[in-house]
C-alpha positions as a Markdown table, in Angstrom:
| # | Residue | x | y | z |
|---|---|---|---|---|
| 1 | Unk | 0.0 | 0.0 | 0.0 |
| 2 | Unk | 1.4 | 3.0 | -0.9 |
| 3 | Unk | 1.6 | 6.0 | 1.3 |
| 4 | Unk | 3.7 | 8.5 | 0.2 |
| 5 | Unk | 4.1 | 10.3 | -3.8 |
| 6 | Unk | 7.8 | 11.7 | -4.4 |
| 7 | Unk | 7.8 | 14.6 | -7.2 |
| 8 | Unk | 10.6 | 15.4 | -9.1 |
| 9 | Unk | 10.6 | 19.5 | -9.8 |
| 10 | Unk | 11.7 | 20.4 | -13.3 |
| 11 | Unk | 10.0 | 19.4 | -16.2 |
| 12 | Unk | 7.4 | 17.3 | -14.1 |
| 13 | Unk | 5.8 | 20.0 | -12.2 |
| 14 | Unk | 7.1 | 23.1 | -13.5 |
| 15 | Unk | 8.4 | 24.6 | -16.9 |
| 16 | Unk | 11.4 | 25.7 | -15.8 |
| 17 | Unk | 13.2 | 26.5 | -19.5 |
| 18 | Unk | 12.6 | 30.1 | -19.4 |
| 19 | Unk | 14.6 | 30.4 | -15.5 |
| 20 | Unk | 17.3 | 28.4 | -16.7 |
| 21 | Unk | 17.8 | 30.5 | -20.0 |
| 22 | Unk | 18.0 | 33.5 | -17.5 |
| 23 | Unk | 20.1 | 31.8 | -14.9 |
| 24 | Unk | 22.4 | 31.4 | -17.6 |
| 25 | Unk | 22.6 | 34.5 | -18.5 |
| 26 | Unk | 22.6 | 36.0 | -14.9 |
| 27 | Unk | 25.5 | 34.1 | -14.3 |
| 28 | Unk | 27.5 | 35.1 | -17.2 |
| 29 | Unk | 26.7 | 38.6 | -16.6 |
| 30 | Unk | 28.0 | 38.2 | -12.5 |
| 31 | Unk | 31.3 | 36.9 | -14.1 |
| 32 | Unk | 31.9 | 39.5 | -16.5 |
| 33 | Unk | 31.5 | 41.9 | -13.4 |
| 34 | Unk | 34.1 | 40.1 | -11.9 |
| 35 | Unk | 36.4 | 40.0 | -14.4 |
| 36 | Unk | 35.7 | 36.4 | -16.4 |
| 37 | Unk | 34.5 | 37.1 | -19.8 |
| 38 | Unk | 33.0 | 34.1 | -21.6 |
| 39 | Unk | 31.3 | 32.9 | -25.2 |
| 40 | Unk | 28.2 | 32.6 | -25.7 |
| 41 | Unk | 29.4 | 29.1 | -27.2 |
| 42 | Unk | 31.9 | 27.8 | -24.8 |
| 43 | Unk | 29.4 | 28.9 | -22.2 |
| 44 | Unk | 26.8 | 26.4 | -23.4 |
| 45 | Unk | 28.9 | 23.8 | -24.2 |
| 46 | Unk | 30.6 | 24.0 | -20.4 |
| 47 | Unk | 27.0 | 23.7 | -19.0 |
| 48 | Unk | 26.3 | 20.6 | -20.9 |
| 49 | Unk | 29.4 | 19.4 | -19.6 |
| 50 | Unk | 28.8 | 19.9 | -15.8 |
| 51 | Unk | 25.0 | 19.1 | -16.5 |
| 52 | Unk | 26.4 | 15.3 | -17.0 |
| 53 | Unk | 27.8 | 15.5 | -13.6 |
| 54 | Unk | 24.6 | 16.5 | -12.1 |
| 55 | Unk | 25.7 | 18.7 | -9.7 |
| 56 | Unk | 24.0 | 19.9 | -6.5 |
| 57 | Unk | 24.1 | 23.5 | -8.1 |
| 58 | Unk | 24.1 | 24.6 | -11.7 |
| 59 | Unk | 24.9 | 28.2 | -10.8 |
| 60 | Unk | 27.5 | 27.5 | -8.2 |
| 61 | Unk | 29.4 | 24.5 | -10.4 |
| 62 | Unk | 29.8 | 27.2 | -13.5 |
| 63 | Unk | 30.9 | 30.0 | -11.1 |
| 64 | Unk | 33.1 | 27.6 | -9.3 |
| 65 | Unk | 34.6 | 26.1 | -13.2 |
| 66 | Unk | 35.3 | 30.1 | -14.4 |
| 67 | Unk | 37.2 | 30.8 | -11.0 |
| 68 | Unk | 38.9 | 27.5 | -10.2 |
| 69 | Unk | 41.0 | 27.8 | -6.8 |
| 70 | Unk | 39.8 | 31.2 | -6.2 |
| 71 | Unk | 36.9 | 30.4 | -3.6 |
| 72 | Unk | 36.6 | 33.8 | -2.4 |
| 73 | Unk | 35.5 | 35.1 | -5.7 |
| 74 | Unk | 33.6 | 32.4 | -6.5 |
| 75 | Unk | 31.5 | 32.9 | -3.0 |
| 76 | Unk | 31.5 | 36.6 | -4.2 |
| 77 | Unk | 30.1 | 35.8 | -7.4 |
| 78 | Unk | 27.6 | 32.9 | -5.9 |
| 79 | Unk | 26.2 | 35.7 | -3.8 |
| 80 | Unk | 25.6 | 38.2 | -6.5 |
| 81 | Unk | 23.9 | 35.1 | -9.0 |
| 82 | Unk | 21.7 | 33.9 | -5.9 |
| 83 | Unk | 20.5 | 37.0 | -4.9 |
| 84 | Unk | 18.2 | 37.8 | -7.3 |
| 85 | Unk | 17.1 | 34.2 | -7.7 |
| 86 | Unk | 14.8 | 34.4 | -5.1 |
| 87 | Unk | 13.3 | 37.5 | -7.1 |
| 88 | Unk | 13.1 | 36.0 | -10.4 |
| 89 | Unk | 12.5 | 32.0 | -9.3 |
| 90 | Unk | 8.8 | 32.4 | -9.3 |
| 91 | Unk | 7.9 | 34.8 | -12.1 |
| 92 | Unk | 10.4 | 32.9 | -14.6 |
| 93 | Unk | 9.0 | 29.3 | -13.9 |
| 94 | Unk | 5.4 | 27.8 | -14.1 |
| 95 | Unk | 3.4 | 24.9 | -12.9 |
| 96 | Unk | 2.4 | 22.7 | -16.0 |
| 97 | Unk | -1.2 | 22.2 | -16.7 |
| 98 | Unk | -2.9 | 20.0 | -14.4 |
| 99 | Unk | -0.6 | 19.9 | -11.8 |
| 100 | Unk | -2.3 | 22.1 | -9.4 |
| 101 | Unk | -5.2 | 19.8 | -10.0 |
| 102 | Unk | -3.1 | 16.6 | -9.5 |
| 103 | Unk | -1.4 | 17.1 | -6.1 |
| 104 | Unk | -5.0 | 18.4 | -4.6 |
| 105 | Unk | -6.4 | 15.1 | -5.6 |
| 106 | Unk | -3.7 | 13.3 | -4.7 |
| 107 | Unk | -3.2 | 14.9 | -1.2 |
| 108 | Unk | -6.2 | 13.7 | -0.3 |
| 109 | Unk | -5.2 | 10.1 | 0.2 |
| 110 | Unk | -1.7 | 10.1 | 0.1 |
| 111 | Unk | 1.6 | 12.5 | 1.7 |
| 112 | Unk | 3.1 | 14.2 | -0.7 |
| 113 | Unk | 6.7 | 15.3 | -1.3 |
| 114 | Unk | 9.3 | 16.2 | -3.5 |
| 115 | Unk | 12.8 | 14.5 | -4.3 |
| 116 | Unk | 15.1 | 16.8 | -6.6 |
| 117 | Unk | 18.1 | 18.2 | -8.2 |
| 118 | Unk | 17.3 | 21.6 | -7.6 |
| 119 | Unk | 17.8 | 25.0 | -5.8 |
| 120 | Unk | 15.9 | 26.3 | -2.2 |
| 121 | Unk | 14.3 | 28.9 | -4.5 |
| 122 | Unk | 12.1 | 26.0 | -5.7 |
| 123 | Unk | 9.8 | 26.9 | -2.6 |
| 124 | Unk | 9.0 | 29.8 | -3.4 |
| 125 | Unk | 8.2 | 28.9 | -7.1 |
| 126 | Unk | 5.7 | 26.2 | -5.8 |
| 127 | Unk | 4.4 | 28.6 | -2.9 |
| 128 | Unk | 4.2 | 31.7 | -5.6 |
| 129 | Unk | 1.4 | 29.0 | -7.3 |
| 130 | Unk | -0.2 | 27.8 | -4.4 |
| 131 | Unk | 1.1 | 24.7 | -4.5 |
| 132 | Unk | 4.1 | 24.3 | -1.8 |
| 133 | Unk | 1.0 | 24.0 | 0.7 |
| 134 | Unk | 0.5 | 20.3 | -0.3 |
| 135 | Unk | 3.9 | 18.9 | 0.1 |
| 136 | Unk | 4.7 | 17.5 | 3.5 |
| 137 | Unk | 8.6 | 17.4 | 2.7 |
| 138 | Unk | 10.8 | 18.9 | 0.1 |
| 139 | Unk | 14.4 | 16.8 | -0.4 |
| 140 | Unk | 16.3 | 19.1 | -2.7 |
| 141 | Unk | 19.8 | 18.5 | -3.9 |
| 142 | Unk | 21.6 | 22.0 | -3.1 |
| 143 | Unk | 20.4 | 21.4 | 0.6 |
| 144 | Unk | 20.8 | 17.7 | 1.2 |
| 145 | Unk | 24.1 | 17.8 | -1.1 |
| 146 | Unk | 23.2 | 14.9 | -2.3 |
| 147 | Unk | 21.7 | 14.5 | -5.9 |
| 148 | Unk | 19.6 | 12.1 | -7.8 |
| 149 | Unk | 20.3 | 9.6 | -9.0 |
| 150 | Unk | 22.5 | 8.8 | -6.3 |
| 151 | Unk | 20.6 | 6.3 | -3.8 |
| 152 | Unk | 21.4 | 8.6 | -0.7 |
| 153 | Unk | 19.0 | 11.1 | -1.7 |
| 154 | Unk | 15.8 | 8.7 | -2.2 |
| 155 | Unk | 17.2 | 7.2 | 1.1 |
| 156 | Unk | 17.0 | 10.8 | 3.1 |
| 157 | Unk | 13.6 | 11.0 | 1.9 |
| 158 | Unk | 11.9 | 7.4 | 2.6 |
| 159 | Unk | 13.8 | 7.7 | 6.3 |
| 160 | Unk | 12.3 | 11.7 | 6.7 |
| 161 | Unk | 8.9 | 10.4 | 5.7 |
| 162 | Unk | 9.4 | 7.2 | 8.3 |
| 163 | Unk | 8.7 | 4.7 | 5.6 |
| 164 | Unk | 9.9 | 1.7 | 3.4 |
| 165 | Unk | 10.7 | 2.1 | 0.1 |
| 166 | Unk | 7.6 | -0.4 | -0.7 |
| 167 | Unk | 5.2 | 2.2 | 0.6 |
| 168 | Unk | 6.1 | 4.9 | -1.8 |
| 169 | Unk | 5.9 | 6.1 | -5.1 |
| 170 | Unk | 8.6 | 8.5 | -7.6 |
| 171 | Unk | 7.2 | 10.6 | -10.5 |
| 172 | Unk | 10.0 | 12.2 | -12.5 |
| 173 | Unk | 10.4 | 12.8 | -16.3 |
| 174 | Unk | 14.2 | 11.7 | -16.4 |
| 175 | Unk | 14.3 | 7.5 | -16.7 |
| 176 | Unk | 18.0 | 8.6 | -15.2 |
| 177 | Unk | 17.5 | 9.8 | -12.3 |
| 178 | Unk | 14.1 | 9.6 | -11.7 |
| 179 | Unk | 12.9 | 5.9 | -12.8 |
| 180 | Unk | 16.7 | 3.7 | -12.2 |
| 181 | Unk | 17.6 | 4.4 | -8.7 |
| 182 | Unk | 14.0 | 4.3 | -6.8 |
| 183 | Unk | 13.0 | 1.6 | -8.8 |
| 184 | Unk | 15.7 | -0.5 | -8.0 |
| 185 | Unk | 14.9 | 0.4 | -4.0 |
| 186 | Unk | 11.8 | -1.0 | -4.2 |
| 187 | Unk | 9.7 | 2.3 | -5.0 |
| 188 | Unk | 7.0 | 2.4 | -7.8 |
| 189 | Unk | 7.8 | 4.6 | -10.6 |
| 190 | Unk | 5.9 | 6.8 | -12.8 |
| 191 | Unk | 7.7 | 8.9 | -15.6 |
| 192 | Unk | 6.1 | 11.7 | -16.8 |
| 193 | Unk | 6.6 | 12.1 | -20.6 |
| 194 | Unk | 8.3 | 15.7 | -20.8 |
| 195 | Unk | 10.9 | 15.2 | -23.9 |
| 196 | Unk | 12.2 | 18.8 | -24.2 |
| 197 | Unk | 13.8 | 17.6 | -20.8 |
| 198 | Unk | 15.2 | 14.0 | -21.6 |
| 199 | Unk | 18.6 | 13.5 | -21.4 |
| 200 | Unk | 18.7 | 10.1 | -21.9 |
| 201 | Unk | 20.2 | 8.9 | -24.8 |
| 202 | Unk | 18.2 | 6.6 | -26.8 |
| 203 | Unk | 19.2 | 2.8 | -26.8 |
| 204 | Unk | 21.1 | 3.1 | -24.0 |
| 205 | Unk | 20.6 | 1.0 | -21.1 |
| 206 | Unk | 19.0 | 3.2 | -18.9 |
| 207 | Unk | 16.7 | 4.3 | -21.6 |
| 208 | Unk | 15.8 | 0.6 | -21.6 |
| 209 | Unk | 14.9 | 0.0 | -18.1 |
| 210 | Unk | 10.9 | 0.7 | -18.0 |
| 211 | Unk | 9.1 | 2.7 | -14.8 |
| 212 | Unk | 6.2 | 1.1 | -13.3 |
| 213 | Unk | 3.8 | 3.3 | -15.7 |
| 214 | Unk | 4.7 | 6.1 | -18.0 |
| 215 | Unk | 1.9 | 9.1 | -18.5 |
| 216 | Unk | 1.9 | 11.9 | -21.0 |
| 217 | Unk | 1.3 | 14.3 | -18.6 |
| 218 | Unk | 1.4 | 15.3 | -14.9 |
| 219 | Unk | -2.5 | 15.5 | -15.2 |
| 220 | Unk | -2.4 | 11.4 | -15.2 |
| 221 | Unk | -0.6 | 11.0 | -12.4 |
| 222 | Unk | -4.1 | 10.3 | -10.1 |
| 223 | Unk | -4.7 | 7.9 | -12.1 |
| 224 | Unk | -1.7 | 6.1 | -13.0 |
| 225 | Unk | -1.1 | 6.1 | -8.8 |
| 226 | Unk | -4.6 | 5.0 | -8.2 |
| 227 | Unk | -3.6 | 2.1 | -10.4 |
| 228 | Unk | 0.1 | 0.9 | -9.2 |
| 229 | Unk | -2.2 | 1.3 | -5.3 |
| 230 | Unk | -5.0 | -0.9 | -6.8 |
């Protein structure tokens, strides 16, 4: 019996492609303040390259790559980028359709919570659309340092919540890091088809491993829970 549904963030419950266009920029700009100009090109191509690693921050692992063993300016910079994150976090990024409408149902049998690789402004993003108010714990990567889809982070979550992996459920658009780990834990899966945000590459083994259900959209999550709970 399940008792608890996991979110992922970012291209499950929230267009995020707008923020992390501007994030992007934000950062370059905060470097060229301090000194570190950068292409538009080798820019891009750098993210890409850290984005493989997953890192607990975005922000602070491009920062951190322009200004290697200078952690004073790199805090300097961080400070500068984050600042105005909180500002821009919620009017940059939207709840996709349905989703409001999917965690009230759900919340109405089940705890809710999120797992993902993300930054504390997240809460004010969900809060901003009225959402935060139905999640009973939010396990994000930049806090925990710990990010998916490393086994440690799903771990923090089912012992926060006081449960066994059994009892809970992970909806997530990445088969990576969203469908592999908690699936192999025990958790039920449900990947939300979002393919502007796969990263998977196709025919690779992880692409091959299947979640429990797969949905077109975050508005069939009810369902496709009510069905794994059946």
């Amino acid at each position: 019996m399940l008792r608890w549904v996991f979110f992922d963030v970012g291209g499950t419950l929230v267009d995020d492609r707008a923020y992390v266009s501007y994030l992007g920029n934000v950062v370059r700009h905060e470097l060229a303040a301090a000194g570190v100009a950068t292409k538009a090109e080798e820019f891009a191509a750098a993210r890409r390259r850290l984005l493989r690693k997953n890192p607990p921050s975005l922000a602070r692992a491009l920062i951190e790559h322009y200004l290697p063993g200078d952690p004073e300016r790199a805090a300097a910079v961080a400070e500068r980028v984050f600042q105005p994150r909180l500002e821009h976090g919620a009017t940059q990024s939207r709840l996709l359709p349905g989703a409001l409408d999917a965690l009230e149902e759900l919340s109405l049998r089940y705890r809710l919570g999120v797992i993902a690789n993300y930054d504390s402004f997240i809460r004010d993003v969900l809060r901003d659309a009225h959402a935060l108010r139905f999640f009973s714990d939010l396990v994000i990567s930049s806090e925990v340092q710990v990010v998916k889809p490393a086994p440690a982070i799903f771990t923090a979550a089912l012992e926060r919540a006081g449960i066994e992996a059994a009892e809970a459920a992970m909806v997530g658009d990445r088969p990576d890091n969203d469908v592999v780990t908690p699936k192999a834990m025990g958790m039920r899966t449900v990947r939300v088809l979002r393919p502007y945000r796969s990263r998977t590459v196709p025919g690779s083994e992880v692409a091959r491993i299947e979640p429990d259900v797969t949905v077109a959209s975050v508005a069939e999550v009810p369902a496709a829970i009510a069905l794994l709970d059946s």
